[in-house]
Every structure is written in C-alpha cells, then in structure tokens.
C-alpha positions in Angstrom: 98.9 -20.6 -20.1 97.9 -20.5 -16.8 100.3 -23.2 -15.3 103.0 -21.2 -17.2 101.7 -17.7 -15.1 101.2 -19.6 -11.8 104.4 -21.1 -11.5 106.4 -17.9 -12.5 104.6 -15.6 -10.5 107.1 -14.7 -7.1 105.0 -17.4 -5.1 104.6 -20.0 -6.8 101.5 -22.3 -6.6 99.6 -24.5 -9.3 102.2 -27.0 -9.2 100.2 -30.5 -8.4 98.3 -30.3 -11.5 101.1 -29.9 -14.2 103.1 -32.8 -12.1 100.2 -34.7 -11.8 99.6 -35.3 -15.5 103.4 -34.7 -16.5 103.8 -38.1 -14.1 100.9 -39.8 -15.6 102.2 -39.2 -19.0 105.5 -40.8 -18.2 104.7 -43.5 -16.3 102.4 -44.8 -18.9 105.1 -44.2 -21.9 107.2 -46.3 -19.6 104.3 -48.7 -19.3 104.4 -48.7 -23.3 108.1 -49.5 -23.7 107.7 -52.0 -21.9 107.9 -55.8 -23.7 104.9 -57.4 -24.4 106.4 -61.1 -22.9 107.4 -58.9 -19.8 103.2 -57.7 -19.2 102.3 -61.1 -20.2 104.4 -62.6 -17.2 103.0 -59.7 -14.5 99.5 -60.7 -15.7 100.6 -64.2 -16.0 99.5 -65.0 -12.4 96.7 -62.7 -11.6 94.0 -65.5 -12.8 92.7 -63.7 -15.6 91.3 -65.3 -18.6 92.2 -65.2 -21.9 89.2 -63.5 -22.4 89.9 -60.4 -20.2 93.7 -60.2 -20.9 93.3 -56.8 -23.2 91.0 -55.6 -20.7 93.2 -56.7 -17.8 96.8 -54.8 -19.6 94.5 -51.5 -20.1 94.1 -51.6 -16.3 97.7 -52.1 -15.8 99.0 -49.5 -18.0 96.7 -47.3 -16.0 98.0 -48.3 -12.6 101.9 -47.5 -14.4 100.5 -43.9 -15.1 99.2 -43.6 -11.6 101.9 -44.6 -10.2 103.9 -42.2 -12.4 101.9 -38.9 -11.7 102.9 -40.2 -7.4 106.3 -40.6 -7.8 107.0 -37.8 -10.2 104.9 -34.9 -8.0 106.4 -36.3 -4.3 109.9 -35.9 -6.5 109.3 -32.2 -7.4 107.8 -31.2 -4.4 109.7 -34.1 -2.0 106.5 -35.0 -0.2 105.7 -38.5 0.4 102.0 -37.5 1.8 101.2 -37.7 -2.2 101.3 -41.3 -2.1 99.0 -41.5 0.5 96.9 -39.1 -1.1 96.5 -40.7 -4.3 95.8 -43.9 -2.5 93.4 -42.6 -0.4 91.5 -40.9 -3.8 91.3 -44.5 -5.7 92.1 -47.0 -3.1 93.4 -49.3 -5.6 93.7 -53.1 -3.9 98.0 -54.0 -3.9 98.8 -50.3 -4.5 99.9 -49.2 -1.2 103.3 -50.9 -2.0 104.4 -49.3 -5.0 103.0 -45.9 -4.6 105.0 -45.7 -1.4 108.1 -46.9 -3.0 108.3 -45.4 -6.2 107.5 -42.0 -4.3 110.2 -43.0 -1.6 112.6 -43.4 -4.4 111.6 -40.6 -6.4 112.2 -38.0 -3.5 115.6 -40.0 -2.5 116.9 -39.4 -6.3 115.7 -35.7 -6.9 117.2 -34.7 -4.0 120.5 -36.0 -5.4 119.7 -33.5 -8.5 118.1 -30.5 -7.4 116.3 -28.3 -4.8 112.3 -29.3 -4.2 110.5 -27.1 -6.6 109.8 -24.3 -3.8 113.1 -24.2 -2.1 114.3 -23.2 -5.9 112.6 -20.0 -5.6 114.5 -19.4 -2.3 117.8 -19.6 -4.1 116.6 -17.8 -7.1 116.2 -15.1 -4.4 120.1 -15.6 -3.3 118.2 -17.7 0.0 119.8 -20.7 -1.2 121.0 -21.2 2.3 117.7 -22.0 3.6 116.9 -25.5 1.8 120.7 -26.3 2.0 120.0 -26.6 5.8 117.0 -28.7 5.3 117.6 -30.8 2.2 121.3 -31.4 2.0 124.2 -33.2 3.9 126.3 -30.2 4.0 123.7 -28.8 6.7 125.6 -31.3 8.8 128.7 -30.5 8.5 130.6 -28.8 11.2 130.8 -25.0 11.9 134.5 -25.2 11.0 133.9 -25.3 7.1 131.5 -22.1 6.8 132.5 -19.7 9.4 134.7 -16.3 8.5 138.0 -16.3 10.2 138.7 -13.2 12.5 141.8 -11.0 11.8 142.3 -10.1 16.1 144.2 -7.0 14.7 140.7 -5.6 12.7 138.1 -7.4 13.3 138.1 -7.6 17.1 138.2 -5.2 20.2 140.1 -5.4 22.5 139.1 -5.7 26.5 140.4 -2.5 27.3 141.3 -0.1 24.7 141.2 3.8 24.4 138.3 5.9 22.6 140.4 6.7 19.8 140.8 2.5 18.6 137.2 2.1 19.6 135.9 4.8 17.0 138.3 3.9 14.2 137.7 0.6 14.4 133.8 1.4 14.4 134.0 3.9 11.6 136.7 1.8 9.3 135.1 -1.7 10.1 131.5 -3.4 7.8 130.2 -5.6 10.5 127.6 -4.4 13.0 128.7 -6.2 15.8 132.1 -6.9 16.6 133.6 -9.4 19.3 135.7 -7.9 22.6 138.7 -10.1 23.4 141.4 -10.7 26.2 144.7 -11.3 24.8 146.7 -14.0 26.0 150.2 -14.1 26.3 150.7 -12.5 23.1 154.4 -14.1 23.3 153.6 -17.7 23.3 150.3 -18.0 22.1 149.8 -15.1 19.1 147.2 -14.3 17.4 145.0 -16.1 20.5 142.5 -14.5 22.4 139.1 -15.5 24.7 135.9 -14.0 23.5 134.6 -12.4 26.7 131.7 -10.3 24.9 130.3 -8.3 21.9 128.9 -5.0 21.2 126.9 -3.6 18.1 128.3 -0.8 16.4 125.2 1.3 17.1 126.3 0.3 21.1 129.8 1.7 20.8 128.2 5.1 19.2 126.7 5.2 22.0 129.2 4.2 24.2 131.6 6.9 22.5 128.9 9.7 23.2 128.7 8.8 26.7 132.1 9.1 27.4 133.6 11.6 25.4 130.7 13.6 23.8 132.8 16.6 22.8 135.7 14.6 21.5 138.0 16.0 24.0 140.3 12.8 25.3 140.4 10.1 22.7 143.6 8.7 24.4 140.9 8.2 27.4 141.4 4.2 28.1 138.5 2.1 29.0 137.8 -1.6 30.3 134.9 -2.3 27.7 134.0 -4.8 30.6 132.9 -2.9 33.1 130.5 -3.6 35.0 128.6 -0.3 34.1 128.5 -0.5 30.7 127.5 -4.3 31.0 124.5 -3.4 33.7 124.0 0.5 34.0 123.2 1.9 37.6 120.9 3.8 36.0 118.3 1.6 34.4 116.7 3.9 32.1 120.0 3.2 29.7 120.7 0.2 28.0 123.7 -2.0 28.3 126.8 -1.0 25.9 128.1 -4.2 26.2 127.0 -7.9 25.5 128.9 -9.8 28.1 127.7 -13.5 27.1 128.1 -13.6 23.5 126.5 -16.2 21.5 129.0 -19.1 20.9 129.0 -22.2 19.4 131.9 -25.1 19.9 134.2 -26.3 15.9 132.2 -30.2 16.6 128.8 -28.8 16.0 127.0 -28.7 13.0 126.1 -25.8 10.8 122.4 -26.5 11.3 123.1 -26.5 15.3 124.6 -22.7 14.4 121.5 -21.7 12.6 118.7 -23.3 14.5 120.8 -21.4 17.9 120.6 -18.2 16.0 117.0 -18.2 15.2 116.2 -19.1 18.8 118.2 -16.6 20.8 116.8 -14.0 17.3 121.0 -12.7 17.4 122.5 -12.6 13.8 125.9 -13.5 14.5 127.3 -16.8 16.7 131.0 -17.2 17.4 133.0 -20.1 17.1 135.4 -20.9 20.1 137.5 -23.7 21.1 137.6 -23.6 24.8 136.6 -19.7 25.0 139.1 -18.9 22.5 138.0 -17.0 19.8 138.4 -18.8 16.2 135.9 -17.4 13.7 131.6 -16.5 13.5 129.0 -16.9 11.4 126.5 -14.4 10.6 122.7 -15.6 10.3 122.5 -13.6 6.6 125.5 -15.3 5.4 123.9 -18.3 6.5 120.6 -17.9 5.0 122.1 -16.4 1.8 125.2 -18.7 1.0 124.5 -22.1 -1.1 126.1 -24.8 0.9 
C-alpha cells in the first residue's frame, strides 16, 4: 500500500525498494528455469564437492536474484551507480563483472522501450520534451526537423513599417516575440529575408505608446532599427528593440537549440542559413513536444 501511494503521489519516490525485490524475484525464477545439466556445468569447475553441490546451487540461485534486483532497478531508473552499490553492500568475490554488465545491458534495452521511471512523470505532465533531450537520439537531430516555419507575410515585421502594420500584426498575432526582417529583392529571391532583430509584443506596446500615444498618425512610418529604440538616449527607458536575436545555424542539433536557450534564459531561437531567416523554436515547445 505504501509503494502503491509513494509512487503515485506527483513526486515520485520509494521506487528502489519495489525494483529491488521485483528484480530479485525475476532473476531467481530465471535462475529456476534454468536446466539442471546447464547449473551442473557452471558449478562444474568451481572445485566443489559432491558434498556441498546443493549448498553450492543455493548460493548461485542467490547470486542470479542479486543480480536480478541490479539490473532490473539500474533499468527503471537507468543508473548504473546501482551496480556499484550493490557490490559495494555484499562484496561478493567475481561479481563486479556481471553486476556491471547485466545493469549495462539492462539500461541499453529499456531505453529502447520506455522513459526512466522519473522522466515518465515529466511527460505525464505534457514535459515529455525534457527526457527526449537527454535519453533519446532524436535530441540529436538537427534544428531543421522541429522548428516552426515563418510565414514573412504574418509572422514577421518588417524593418521599416508604419504604426498601423505594427499594431495589427501585434494585436492579430499569438506569439510574444516576433522576428524584424530586411527584405531582399523580393523579385528574385521571394519569400527571403535576413533576421536583423526581434521585439516582444509587450516592447511594441510600448513602442506604439511612445510614438503615437493618441492614435493620431498610424500611417506614421518607422525604421524599427533605429538606433534609439535599439539604445535609448535616455537611459531610464528600456530598449524596444532586440538587435542581436538569438540564432542558431539548420546543422545543429536540437539539443544545441535548447542548451543555447537555457543559457542566454530567451524562449525563442531562430534558425538562419547565412542570416536568412528560415524558421524558430520556442523553449516551451521544446520542453513540451515528445520528440
């Protein structure tokens, strides 16, 4: 009963115990299975006498469930340290070896199954994205495959747009930040544009105030790269404008794109193939999408 509340409850903990003797169990009913002619040979050269041999298969049969309750914990939990500790609890002569492989192989086959026991509760929790970046191979694939595509059109500002654009696209618009773009030749190369900053949507509110408060000239047109609203004069006011947007290169990894979010503490990171703008990735997406 209490296993059953401890490992429900919204952290989890009392897990070693249940695995512990869950492991034991199994590994001895595999010990059992086994064929007698098959014991006979792995006692066959241990110098025993004939005297000793029921004595001598108890003693394996117990190593077997020992071995078990290793391999089957360091699989639910994928932590090899149990090995060590269960050695280090009965140092058993010769049982370095198979402890360290059967718990080797246990963690190298549950991860091909499921989520570590913990990292379960993440995605229970739609986190899922968390242990994908730790215990998966998609965590290495490139930014290419996860990252949301940009529609220029909607999704982006342009570098020099009037007040009126700027609050539609702010007031129309989900995101809360929102990438500002220089056009290229819009007759060769369409639908291409360089990322040359960002702004928040709580920025451009601001931004809007300051330069229109009344709502008097919305066909007012702006450069949202500006020096001022990049680095006020005054220094009382913070910037409007981000002008070096986090960015990230298609080759590099989605765990590269997360582990460069949680440094810089931004929740977005664009993707751009030689400063032109291709797609981002948001750090809740991220942490929330099963990879």
């Amino acid at each position: 009963t209490m296993s059953l509340w401890s490992l429900s409850a919204e952290i989890p903990g009392g897990v070693l115990a249940p695995c512990i003797v869950l492991g034991a169990l199994l590994g001895r009913i595999y010990a059992v299975l086994l064929p007698e002619w098959f014991l006979d040979l792995l006692l066959s050269d241990s110098g025993v006498a004939d005297s000793g041999v029921t004595e001598a298969k108890g003693a394996l049969l117990a190593r077997f469930a020992i071995i078990g309750a290793s391999a089957f914990t360091a699989g639910v939990c994928r932590t090899f340290a149990m090995a060590i500790t269960v050695f280090e609890l009965l140092t058993l002569p010769n049982s370095v070896l198979p402890l360290c492989a059967s718990a080797l192989v246990a963690i190298f086959a549950a991860n091909r199954v499921a989520l570590p026991f913990f990292d379960s509760t993440l995605a229970a929790e739609d986190l899922g994205g968390i242990p994908a970046l730790g215990f998966s191979a998609e965590a290495l694939w490139p930014v290419m495959k996860v990252m949301e595509p940009i529609q220029l059109e909607t999704d982006a500002l342009p570098q020099v747009l009037t007040l009126r654009h700027l609050l539609k696209l702010v007031t129309e618009r989900d995101g809360e930040v929102f990438p500002i773009i220089r056009p290229l030749d819009w007759t060769a190369t369409k639908h291409q544009a360089l990322l040359v900053g960002c702004m928040t949507r709580r920025q451009a509110l601001r931004l809007l105030k300051a330069c229109d408060p009344h709502g008097e000239t919305p066909r007012r047109e702006i450069d949202l790269m500006n020096v001022e609203f990049q680095a006020p004069s005054d220094e009382t006011i913070p910037p409007y404008v981000d002008g070096n947007p986090l960015r990230i290169s298609p080759e590099h990894t989605v765990k590269d794109a997360y582990l460069l979010m949680k440094m810089s503490e931004q929740g977005v990171i664009y993707v751009t193939n030689r400063g032109v703008l291709i797609g981002s990735i948001t750090l809740g997406t991220l942490l929330c999408r099963e990879l």
